[in-house]
MARTI-435735 format. One record per residue: residue in three letters; x, y, z of N, C-alpha, C in turn; residue number from 0. Coordinates in nm, 2 decimals. Atoms other than C-alpha are relative to their C-alpha. Layout:
<recs>
REC     r    neast   nnorth      nup   caeast   canorth     caup    ceast   cnorth      cup     k
REC   ALA        X        Y        Z        X         Y        Z        X        Y        Z   NUM
...
</recs>
This chain:
<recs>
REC     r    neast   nnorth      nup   caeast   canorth     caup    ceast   cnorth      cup     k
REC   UNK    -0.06    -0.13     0.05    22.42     -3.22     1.88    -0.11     0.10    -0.03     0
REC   UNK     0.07    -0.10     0.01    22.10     -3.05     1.77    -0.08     0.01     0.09     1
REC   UNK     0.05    -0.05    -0.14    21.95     -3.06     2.13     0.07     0.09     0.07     2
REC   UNK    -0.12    -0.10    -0.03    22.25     -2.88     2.24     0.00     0.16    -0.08     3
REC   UNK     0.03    -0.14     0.10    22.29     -2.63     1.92    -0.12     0.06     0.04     4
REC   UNK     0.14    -0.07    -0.03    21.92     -2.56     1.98    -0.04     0.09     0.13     5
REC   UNK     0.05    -0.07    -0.16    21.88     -2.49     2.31     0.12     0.12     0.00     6
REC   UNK    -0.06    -0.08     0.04    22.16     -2.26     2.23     0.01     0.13    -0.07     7
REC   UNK     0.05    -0.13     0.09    22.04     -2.01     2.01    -0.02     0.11     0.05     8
REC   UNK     0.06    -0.07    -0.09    21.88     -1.83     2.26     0.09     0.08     0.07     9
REC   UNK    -0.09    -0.03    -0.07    22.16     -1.75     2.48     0.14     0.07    -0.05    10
REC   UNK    -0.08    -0.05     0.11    22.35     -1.70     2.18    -0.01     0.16    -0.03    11
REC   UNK     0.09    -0.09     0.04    22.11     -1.41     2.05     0.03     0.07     0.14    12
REC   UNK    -0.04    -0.08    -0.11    22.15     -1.28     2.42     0.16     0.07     0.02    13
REC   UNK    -0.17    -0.03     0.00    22.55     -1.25     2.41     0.00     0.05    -0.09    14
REC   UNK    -0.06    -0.06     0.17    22.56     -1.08     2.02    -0.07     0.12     0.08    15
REC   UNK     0.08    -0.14    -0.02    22.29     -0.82     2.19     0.08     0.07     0.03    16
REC   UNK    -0.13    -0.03    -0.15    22.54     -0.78     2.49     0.08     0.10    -0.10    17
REC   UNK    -0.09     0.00     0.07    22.82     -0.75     2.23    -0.03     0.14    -0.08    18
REC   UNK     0.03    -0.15     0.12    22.64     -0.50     1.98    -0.10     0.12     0.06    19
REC   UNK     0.07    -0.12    -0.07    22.47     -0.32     2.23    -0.14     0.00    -0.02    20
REC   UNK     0.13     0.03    -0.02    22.12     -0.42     2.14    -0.14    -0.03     0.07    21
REC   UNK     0.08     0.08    -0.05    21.86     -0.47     2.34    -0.15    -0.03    -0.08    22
REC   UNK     0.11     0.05     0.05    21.62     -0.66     2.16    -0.17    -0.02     0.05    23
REC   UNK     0.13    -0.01    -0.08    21.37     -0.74     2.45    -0.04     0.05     0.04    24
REC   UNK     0.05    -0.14    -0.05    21.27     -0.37     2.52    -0.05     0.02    -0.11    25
REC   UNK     0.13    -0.04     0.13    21.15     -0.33     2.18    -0.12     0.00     0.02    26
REC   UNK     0.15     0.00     0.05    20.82     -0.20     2.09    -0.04    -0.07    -0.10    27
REC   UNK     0.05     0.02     0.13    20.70     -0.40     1.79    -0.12    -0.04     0.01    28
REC   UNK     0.11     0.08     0.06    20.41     -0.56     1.61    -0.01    -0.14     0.14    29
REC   UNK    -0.01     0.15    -0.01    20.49     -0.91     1.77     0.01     0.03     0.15    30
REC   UNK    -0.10     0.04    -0.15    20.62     -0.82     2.13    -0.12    -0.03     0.11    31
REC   UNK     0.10     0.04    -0.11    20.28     -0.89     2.29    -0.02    -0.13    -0.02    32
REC   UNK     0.07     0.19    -0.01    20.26     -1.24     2.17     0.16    -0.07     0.02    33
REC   UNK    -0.15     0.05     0.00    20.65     -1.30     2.25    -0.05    -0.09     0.14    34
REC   UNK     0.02     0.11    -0.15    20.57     -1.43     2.67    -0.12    -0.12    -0.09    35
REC   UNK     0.06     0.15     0.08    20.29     -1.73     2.46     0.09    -0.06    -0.08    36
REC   UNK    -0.11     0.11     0.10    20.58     -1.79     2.23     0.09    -0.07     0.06    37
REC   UNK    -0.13     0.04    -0.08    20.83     -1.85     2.45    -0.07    -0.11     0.14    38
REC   UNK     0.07     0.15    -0.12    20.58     -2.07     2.73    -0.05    -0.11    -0.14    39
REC   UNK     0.00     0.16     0.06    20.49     -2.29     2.43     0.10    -0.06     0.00    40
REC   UNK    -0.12     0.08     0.02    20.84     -2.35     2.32     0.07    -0.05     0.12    41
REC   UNK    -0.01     0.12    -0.12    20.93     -2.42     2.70    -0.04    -0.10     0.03    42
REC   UNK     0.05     0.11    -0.05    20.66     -2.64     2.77     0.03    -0.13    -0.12    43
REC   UNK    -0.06     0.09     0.10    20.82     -2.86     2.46     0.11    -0.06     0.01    44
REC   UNK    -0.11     0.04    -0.03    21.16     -2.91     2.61    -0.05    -0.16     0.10    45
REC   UNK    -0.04     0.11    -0.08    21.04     -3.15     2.86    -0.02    -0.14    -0.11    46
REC   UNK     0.01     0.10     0.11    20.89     -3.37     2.58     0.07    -0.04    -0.08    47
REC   UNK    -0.15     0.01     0.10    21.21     -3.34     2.35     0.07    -0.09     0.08    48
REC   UNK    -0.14     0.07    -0.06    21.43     -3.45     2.62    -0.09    -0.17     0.06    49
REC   UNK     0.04     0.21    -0.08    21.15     -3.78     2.76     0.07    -0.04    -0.15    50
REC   UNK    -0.05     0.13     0.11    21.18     -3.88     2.38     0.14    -0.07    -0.02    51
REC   UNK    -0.12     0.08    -0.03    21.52     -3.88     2.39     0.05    -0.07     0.05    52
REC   UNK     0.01     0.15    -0.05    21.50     -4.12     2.62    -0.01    -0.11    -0.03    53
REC   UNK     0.08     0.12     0.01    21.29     -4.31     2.50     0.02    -0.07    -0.16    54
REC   UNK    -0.07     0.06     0.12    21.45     -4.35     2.16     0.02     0.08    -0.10    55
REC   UNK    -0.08    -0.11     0.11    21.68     -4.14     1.91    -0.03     0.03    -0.14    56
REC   UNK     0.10    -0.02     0.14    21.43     -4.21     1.58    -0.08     0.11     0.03    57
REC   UNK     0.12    -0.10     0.02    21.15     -3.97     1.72     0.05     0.10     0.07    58
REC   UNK    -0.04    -0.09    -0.10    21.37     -3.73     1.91     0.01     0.13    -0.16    59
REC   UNK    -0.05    -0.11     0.11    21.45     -3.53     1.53    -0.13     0.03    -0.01    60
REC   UNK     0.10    -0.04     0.08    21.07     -3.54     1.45    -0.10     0.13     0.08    61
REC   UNK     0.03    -0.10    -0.13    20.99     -3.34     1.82     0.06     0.10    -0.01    62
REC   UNK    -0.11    -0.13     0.02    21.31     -3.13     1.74    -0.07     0.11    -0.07    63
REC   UNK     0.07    -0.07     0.13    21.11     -2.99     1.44    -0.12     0.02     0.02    64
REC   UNK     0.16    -0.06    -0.05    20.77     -2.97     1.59     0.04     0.09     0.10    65
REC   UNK     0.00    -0.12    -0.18    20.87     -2.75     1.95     0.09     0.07    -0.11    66
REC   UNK    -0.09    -0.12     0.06    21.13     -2.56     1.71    -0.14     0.08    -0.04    67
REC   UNK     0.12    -0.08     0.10    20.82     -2.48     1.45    -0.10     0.07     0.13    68
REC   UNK     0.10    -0.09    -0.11    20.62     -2.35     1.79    -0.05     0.10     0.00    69
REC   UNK     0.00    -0.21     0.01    20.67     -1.97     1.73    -0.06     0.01    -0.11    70
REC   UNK     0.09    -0.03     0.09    20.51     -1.98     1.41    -0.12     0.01    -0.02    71
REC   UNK     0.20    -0.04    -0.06    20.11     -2.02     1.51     0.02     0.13     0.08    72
REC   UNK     0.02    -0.05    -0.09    20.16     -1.83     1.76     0.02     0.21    -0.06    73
REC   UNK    -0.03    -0.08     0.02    20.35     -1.50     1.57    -0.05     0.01    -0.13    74
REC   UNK     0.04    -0.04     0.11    20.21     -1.56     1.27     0.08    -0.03    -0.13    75
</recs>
């Protein structure tokens, strides 16, 4: 369920923009030059979430919480 919810968010946040007219990803801000590094770390972390889950459902929550926490080095 929280492999699912998670990978979720994202697409989520895309449909509310839709909805409220936002576009978020055209913004100027502070952060928007380190957004493409934020978003290739937390890709490159899916493939690793999903082997663990393979490979056993004890260390699949503790990867969940490390590739989530990704955007925080990175944005500060």
């Amino acid at each position: 369920m929280a492999l699912f919810g998670s990978g979720a968010i994202f697409p989520l946040a895309l449909l509310y923009a839709a909805l409220f007219k936002n576009n978020f990803l055209k913004d100027r801000t502070a952060v928007s030059s380190v957004l493409l590094p934020t978003f290739i770390s937390m890709l490159l972390f899916w493939p690793m979430a999903i082997a663990a889950l393979w490979e056993g459902l004890t260390i699949f929550p503790l990867f969940l919480a490390i590739g989530l926490s990704l955007h925080f080095p990175v944005i500060g």
